[in-house]
C-alpha positions as CSV (number, residue, x, y, z in Angstrom):
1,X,100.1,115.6,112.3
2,X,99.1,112.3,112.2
3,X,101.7,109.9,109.5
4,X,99.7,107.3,107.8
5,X,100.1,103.5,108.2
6,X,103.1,102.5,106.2
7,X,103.9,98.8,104.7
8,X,106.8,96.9,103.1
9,X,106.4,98.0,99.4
10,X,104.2,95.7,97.2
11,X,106.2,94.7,94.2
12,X,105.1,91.4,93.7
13,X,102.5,90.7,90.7
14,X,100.0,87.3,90.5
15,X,101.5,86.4,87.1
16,X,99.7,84.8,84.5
17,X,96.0,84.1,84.9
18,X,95.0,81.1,86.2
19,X,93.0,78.1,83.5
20,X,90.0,78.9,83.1
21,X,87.2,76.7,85.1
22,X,84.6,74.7,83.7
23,X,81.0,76.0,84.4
24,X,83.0,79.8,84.6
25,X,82.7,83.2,82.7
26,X,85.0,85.7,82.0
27,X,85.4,89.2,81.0
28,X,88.7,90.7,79.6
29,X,89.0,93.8,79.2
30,X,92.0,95.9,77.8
31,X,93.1,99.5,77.2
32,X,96.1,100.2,75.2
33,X,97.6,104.1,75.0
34,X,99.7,105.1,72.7
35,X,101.3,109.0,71.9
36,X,102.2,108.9,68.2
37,X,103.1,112.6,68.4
38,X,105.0,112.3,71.5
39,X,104.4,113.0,75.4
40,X,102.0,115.9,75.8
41,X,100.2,115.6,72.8
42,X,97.1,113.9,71.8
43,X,97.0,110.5,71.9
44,X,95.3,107.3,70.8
45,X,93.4,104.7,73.6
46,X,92.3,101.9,72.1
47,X,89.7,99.3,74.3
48,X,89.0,96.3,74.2
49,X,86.5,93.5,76.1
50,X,85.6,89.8,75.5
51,X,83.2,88.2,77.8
52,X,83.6,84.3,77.6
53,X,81.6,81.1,79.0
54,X,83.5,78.3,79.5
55,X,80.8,75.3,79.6
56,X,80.5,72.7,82.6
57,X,79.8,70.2,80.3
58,X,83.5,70.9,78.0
59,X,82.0,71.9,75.1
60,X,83.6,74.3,72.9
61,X,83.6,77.7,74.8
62,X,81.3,80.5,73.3
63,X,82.1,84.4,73.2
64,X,79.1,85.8,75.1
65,X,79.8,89.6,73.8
66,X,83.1,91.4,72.4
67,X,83.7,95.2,72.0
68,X,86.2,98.1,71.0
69,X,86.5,101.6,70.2
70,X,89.2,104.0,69.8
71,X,89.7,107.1,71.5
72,X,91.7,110.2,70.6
73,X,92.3,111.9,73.8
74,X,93.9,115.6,74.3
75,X,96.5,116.2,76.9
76,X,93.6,117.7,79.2
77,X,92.1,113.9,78.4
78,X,89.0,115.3,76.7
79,X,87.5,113.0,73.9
80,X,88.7,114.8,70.2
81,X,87.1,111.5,68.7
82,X,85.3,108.3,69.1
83,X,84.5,105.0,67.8
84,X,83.6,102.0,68.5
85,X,82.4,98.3,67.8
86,X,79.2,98.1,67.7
87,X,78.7,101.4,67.1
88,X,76.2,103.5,69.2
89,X,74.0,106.4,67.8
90,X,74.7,108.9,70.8
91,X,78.3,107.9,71.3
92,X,79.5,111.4,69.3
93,X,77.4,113.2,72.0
94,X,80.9,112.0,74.5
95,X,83.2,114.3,72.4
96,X,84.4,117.1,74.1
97,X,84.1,115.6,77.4
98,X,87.0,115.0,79.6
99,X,87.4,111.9,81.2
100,X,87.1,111.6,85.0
101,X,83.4,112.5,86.8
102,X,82.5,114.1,84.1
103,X,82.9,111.2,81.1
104,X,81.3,108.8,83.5
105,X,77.9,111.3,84.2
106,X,78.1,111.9,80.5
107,X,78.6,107.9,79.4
108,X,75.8,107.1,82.2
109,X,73.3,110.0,80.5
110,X,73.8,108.8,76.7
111,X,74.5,104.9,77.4
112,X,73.7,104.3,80.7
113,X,70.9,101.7,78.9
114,X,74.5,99.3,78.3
115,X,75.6,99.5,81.6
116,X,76.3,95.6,82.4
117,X,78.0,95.1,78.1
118,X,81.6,95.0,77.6
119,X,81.6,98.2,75.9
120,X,80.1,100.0,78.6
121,X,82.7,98.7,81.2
122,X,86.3,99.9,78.9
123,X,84.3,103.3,78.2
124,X,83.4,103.7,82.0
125,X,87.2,102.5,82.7
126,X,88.3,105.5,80.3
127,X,88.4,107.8,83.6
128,X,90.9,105.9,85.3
129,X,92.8,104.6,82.3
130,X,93.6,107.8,80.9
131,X,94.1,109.4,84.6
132,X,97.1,106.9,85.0
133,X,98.2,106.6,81.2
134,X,101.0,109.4,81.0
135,X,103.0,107.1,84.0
136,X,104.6,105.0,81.6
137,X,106.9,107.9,80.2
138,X,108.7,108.2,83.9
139,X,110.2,104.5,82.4
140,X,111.6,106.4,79.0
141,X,112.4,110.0,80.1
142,X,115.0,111.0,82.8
143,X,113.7,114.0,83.6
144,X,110.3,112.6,83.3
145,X,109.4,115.0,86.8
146,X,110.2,117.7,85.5
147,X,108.3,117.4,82.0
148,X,105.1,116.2,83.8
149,X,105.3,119.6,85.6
150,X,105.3,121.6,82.5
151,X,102.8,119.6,80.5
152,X,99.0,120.3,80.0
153,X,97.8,117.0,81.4
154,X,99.4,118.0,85.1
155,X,95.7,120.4,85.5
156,X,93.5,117.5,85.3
157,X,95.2,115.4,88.0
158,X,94.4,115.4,91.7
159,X,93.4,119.6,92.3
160,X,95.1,121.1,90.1
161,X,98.4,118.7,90.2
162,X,98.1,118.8,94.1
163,X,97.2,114.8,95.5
164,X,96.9,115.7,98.8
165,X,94.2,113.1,100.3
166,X,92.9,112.1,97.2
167,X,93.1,108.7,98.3
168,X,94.7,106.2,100.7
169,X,98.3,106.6,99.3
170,X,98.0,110.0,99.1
171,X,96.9,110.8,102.6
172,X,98.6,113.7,104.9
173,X,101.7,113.3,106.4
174,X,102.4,109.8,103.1
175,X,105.4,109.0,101.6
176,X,104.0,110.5,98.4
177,X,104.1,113.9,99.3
178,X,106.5,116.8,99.0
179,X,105.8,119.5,101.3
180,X,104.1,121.2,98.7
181,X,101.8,119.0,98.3
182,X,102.7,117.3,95.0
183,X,104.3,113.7,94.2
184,X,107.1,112.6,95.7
185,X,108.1,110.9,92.9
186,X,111.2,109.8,94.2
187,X,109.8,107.2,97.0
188,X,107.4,105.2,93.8
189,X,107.7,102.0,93.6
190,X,106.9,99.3,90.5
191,X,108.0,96.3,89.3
192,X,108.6,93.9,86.2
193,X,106.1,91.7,85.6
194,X,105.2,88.6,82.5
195,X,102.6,88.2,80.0
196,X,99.0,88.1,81.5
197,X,98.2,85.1,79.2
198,X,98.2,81.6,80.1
199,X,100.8,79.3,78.3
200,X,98.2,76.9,78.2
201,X,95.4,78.9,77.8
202,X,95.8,80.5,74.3
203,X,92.3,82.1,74.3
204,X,91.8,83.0,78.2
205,X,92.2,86.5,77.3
206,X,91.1,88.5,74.5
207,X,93.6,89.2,71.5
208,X,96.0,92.2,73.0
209,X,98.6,93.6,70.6
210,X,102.5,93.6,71.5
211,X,103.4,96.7,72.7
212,X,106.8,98.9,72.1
213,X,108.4,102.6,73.0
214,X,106.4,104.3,75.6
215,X,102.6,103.0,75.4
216,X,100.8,101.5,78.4
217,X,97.6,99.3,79.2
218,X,95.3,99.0,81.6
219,X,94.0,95.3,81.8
220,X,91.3,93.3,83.9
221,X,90.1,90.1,84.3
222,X,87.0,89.0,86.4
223,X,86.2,85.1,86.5
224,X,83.0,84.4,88.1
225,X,81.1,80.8,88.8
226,X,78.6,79.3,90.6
227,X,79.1,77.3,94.0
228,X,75.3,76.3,95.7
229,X,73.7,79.8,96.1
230,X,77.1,81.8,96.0
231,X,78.6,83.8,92.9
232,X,82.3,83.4,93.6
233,X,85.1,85.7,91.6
234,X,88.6,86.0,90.9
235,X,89.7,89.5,89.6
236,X,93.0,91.1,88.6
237,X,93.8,94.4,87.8
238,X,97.1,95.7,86.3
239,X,98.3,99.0,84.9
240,X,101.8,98.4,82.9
241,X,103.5,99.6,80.0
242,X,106.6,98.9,77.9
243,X,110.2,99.7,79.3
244,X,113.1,100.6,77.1
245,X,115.0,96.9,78.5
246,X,112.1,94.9,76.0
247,X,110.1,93.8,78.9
248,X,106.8,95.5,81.0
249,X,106.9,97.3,83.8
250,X,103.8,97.7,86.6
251,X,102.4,100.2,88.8
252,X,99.4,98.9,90.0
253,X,98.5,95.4,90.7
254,X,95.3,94.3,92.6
255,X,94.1,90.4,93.2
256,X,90.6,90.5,94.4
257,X,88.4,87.5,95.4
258,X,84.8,87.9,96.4
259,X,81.7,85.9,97.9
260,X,78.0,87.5,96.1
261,X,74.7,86.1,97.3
262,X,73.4,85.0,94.1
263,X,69.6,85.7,95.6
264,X,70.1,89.1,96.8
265,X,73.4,90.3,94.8
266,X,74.9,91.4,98.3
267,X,78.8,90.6,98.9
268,X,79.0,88.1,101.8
269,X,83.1,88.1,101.6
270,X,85.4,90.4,100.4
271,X,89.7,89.4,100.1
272,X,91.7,92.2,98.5
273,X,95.3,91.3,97.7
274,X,97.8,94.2,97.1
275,X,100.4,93.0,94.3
276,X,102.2,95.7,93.0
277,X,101.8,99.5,94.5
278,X,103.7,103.2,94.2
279,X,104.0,103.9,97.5
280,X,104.2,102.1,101.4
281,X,100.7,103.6,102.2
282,X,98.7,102.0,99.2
283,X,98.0,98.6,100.8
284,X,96.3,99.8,103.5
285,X,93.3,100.4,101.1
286,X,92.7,97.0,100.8
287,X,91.8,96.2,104.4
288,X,89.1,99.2,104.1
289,X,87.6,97.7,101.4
290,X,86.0,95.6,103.6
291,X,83.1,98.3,104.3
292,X,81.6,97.3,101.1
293,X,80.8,93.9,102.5
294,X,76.8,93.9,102.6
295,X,76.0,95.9,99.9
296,X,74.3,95.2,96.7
297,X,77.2,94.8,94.0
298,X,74.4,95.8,91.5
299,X,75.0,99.8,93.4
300,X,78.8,99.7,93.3
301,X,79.4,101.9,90.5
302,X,78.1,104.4,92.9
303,X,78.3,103.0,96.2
304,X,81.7,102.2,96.0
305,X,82.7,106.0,95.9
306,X,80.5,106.6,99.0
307,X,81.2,104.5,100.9
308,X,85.4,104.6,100.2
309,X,85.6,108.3,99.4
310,X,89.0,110.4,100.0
311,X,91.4,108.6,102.1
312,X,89.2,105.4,102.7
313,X,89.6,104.2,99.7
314,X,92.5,104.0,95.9
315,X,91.1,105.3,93.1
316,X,92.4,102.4,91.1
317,X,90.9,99.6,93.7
318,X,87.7,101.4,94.0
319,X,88.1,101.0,89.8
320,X,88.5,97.0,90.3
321,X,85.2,97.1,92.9
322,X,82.9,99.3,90.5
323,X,83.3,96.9,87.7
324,X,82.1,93.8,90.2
325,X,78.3,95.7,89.6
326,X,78.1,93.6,86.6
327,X,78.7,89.8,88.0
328,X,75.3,89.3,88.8
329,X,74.0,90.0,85.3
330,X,77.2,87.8,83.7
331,X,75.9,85.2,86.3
332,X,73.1,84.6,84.1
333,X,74.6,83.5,81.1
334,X,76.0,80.3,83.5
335,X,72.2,78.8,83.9
């Protein structure tokens, strides 16, 4: 049996985001979970996306688009109820659906005509966000394991609870494994981690509520601008929550930085920094991400899982990629 490539754990995060750049846009997006009945029972997602010019001239910057809805999610993570701002007339036709391939087939079939809007990127993220959501109560329960086990959620993850090579950090032969083919909870890895905001940048992300007791959020940030005939981006990605010490806690953290051929929308340069990760075989992900390099961006909601299926590629890094489909349309509003 072949053992995956295994590096030093990553357990450092990118802090704050950086200023905001003149002649710039940027989308925030956020989703918060929250389990007012307690772990294993419904619960309430709540997203929210800002897209923001700043203007090269240093006028006053404008909000381009904003969005939010609410989601309560059962422990299976099927949508009980939605709603959002602005509302949608088919957005009722997504209850019942549980999140993963089938919310995003389902989202592309009723609103596929918003793909590129801030809405349609948190409701498109509501796969992966409620996938990882349930993580944040290993930081409040000791026996966290063993209640994940037990609970309802555990059949909608991986094949039936079992992770074997569902992606990069889950390959054959990982650290992540038990013999059995389940989590080796044992060998994750996380770390603390500050405020997202800038200190001096009171409005460079969108208004995210303080959170308390187990709830966790998913967050992104993609800064795009213009340099000749090249779309250049900065993106983060973090999933933390609250910890019972009063500060957050991460387990994934991606820093990405891309080249896009503002002509043909093709990435010309690809940089994929691994911050904060479970386990020693996540990073390697990062360096495969590199077979995206040439393809139209405008395709990566679906060309990303093609071409980084299984092993190749992390289902939460693949996540930060898909959403990069929707520079070239945000790299309008900077003419």
């Amino acid at each position: 049996m072949t053992v995956p490539q295994q590096f030093p754990f990553a357990r450092q995060s990118a802090g704050h985001a950086p200023l905001r750049r003149p002649g710039s846009v940027r989308r925030t997006t956020s989703i918060d979970s929250d389990w007012p009945d307690g772990y294993g029972q419904p619960w309430d997602m709540v997203g929210r996306a800002r897209d923001l010019l700043t203007p090269a001239d240093g006028s006053a910057p404008q909000v381009l688009a904003a969005a939010q809805y609410r989601i309560k999610a059962s422990p299976l993570r099927e949508i009980l109820s939605i709603e959002a701002t602005p509302d949608q007339p088919r957005l009722q036709e997504l209850v019942g659906v549980r999140a993963g391939r089938d919310s995003r087939l389902a989202l592309t079939g009723t609103l596929g005509d918003l793909r590129g809007t801030p809405l349609y990127q948190v409701l498109d993220d509501f796969a992966g966000a409620s996938l990882v959501a349930g993580w944040i109560w290993s930081r409040w329960m000791n026996d966290w394991p063993e209640n994940m086990r037990s609970a309802p959620m555990r059949s909608n993850a991986g094949r039936a609870g079992k992770m074997l090579n569902i992606c990069t950090g889950f390959a054959e032969g990982g650290s992540s494994l038990n013999a059995d083919g389940s989590t080796n909870h044992a060998s994750q890895s996380f770390a603390e981690v500050g405020p997202l905001e800038h200190p001096d940048d009171p409005i460079g992300w969108h208004t995210m509520p303080f959170q308390e007791g187990p709830q966790k959020r998913r967050a992104r940030r993609i800064d795009l601008w213009r340099d000749g005939a090249t779309i250049m981006v900065d993106a983060a990605f973090q999933d933390s929550g609250s910890n019972p010490e009063g500060s957050r806690t991460a387990i994934h953290e991606y820093r990405v930085f891309a080249e896009i051929d503002a002509a043909t929308s093709r990435l010309i340069a690809l940089q994929v920094l691994p911050m904060i990760l479970p386990f020693r075989e996540c990073p390697g992900a990062s360096v495969k991400a590199t077979r995206m390099i040439g393809q139209d961006v405008t395709t990566f909601r679906d060309s990303v899982v093609e071409v980084l299926p299984s092993t190749l590629g992390c289902t939460h890094l693949n996540d930060v990629l898909r959403a990069l489909a929707d520079v070239p349309r945000l790299a309008r509003s900077l003419a």
